[in-house]
C-alpha positions in Angstrom: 0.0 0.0 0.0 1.4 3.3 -0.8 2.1 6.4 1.5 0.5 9.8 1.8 3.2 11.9 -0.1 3.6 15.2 1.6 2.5 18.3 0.2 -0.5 16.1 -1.9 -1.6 19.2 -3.1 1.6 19.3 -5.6 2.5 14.9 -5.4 0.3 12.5 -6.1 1.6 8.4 -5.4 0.6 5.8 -7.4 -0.9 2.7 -5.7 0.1 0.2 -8.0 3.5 0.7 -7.3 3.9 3.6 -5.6 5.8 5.6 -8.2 5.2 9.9 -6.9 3.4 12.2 -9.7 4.2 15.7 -10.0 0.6 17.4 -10.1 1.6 21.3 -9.8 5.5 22.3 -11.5 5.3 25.8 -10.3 2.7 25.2 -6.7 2.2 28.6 -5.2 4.6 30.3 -2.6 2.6 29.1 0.5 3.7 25.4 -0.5 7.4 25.5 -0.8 8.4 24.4 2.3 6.4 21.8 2.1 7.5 20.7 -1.1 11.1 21.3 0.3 10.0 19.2 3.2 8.8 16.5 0.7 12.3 16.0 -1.1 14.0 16.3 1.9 12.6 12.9 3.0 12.0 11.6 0.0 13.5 7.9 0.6 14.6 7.2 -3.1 16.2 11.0 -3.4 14.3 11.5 -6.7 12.9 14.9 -5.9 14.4 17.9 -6.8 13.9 21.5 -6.1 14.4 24.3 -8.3 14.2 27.7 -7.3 
């Protein structure tokens, strides 16, 4: 069973095999420390932050 992603307003996880989705690129500036947060403890290091 897949995880709650954090910040699931901007990642979605798939339950088949629990791949994360990018939903929003460019999510709005209340968001970006949670989407920090979320590659911060991202266990396979696969998300990366832009800014």
């Amino acid at each position: 069973m897949a995880q709650h992603p954090v910040a699931h307003e901007v990642f979605d996880q798939r339950d088949a095999d629990g791949v994360v989705v990018l939903l929003d690129a460019e999510p709005p500036a209340g968001q970006h420390d949670t989407v920090r947060e979320a590659a911060a403890i991202c266990p396979a290091a696969v998300i990366e932050v832009h800014a």
